[in-house]
C-alpha positions, 0 to 999 in steps of 0.5 A, spaced: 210 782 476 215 778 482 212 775 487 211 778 493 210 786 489 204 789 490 202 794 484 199 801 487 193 804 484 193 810 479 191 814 484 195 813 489 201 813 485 200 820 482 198 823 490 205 820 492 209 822 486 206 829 487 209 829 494 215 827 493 217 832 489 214 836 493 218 834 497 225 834 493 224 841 490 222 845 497 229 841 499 232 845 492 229 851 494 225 851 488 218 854 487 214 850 484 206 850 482 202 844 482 197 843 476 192 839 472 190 832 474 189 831 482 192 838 484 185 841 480 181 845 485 175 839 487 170 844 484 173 844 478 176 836 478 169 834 473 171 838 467 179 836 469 182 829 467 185 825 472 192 823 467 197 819 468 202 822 470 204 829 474 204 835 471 207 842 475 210 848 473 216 851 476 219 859 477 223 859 471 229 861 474 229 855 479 228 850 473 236 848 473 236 846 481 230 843 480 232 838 475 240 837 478 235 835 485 230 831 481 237 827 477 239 826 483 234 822 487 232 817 481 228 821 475 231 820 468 229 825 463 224 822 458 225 828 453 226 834 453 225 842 453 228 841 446 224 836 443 218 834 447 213 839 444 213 845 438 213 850 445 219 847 447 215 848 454 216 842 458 221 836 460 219 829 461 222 825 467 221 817 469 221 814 475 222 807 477 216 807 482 213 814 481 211 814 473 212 820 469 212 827 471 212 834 466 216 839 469 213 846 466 218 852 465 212 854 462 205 854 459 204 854 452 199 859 449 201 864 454 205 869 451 207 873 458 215 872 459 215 866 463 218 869 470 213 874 470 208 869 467 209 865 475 209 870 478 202 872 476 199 866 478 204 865 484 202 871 488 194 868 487 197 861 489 193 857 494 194 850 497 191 843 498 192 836 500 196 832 495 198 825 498 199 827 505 203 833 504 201 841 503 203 843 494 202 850 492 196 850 487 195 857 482 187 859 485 182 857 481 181 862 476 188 860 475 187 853 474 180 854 469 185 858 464 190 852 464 185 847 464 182 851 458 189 853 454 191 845 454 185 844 450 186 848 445 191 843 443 186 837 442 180 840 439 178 845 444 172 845 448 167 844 444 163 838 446 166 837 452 164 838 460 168 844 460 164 848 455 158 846 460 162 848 466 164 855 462 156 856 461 155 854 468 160 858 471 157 865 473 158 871 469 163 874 475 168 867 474 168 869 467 170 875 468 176 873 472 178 868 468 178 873 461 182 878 465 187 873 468 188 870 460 189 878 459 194 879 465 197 873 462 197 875 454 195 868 452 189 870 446 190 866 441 190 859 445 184 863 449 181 863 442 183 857 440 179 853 445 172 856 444 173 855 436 174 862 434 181 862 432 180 866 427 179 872 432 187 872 432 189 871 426 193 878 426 197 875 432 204 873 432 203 866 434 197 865 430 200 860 425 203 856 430 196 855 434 193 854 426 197 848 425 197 845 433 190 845 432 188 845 425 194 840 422 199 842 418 206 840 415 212 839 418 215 845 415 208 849 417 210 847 423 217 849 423 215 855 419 210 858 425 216 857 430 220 861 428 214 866 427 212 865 434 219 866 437 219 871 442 225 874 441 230 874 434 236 868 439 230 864 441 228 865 432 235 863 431 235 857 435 229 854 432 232 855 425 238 851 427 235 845 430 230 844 425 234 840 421 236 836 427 233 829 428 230 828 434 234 823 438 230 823 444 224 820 440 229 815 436 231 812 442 225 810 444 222 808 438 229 804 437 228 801 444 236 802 445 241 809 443 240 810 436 247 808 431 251 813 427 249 810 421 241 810 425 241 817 425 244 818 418 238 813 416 233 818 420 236 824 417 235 822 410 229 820 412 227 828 414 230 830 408 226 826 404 220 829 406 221 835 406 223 836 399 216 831 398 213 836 403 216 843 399 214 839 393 207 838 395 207 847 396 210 848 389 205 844 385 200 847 390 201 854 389 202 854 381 196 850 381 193 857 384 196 861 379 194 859 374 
């Protein structure tokens, strides 16, 4: 650190990234919800994580203006709707004095069309406080869902204080919460962070929550997107990106733009573990067979 730079505390930086971007997408006329971390509802904050970074949703439809306006005013896209996640769910921003922001087009596991999908919790939204400025927050059951969704891509809740919380909360909480995740068509997420995955195993996004939350390979994954597109474009798109290196994750890895040759490196790479991969099935399966 320069003399004369004073470091701000985590919590004040994340209460103040939250405003500005608050802030910047009112400026846009972006609608947005702000979720997880600081933005959770006080009676829910001992079963949330406080993070490192700021996360929040927008309509789907203003995602383009949003982004154009965060560019704009010092945010650089970290990685992408592409390549951030197998959801293709949210992008990442840094900022030289806010830190990382996720931009949510929406929430993986639920399965409701994304537009329709905000405005369920849009129209249920209320408001609190974050670093001086008002942000639109989905109402509490809404935010039990998100933070119970997020876990089941990271073991789910068991053992944790959200599985106490669940036990705590009264019969008529847990009600509101199963319908939400009704309204929202988001089961096998649902079913994932109570550990009962098995329960939707005839849904179509099944696979792709078994490999999330149980592992699997690279062409396991793949596979389970594409079954788990929502429509036969969104399918598509998976199949052609598939074979693509990830040149967002290359280059910080690399730590500067990745080379022709370096890509060409990294592409090998994929090829080579994807035959080692199908390579492992085939044997797998003849071994079955016999």
């Amino acid at each position: 650190m320069l003399d004369g730079q004073v470091a701000i505390p985590l919590t004040a930086r994340l209460a103040l990234g939250r405003a500005a971007v608050q802030v910047l997408a009112r400026d846009a006329g972006a609608e947005i919800l702000h979720i997880k971390g600081n933005a959770v509802d006080p009676s829910l904050r001992a079963v949330a994580r406080s993070g490192t970074d700021v996360d929040m949703m927008a309509r789907p439809s203003h995602v383009t203006e949003l982004d154009r306006t965060l560019r704009q005013h010092g945010w650089v896209v970290y990685s992408s709707f592409a390549y951030g996640s197998p959801f293709e769910h949210a992008q990442t921003y840094w900022h030289d004095t806010w830190g990382y922001l996720d931009l949510h087009r929406w929430f993986p596991g639920i399965r409701l069309e994304p537009e329709a999908a905000f405005e369920a919790l849009w129209r249920d939204r209320t408001t609190m406080e974050v670093g001086g400025v008002t942000c639109e927050v989905p109402d509490v059951a809404g935010q039990a869902v998100i933070l119970i969704l997020n876990t089941a891509r990271s073991g789910g809740i068991a053992g944790s204080e959200l599985e106490q919380a669940w036990r705590d909360w009264s019969p008529e909480f847990r009600s509101r919460v199963r319908r939400l995740v009704g309204v929202l068509d988001a089961p096998t997420a649902f079913a994932a962070a109570f550990g009962r995955l098995s329960d939707a195993a005839q849904e179509r996004d099944y696979p792709l929550w078994r490999v999330v939350s149980l592992g699997g390979s690279r062409i396991d994954e793949w596979r389970a997107r594409v079954a788990a597109a929502r429509t036969p474009m969104d399918a598509l798109k998976i199949i052609l990106r598939a074979p693509r290196v990830n040149t967002e994750q290359l280059r910080h890895d690399l730590g500067h733009p990745p080379s022709s040759r370096e890509i060409a490196s990294a592409l090998a790479g994929r090829v080579a573990q994807a035959a080692r991969e199908l390579g492992d099935k085939t044997r797998s399966w003849v071994r079955r067979r016999q």
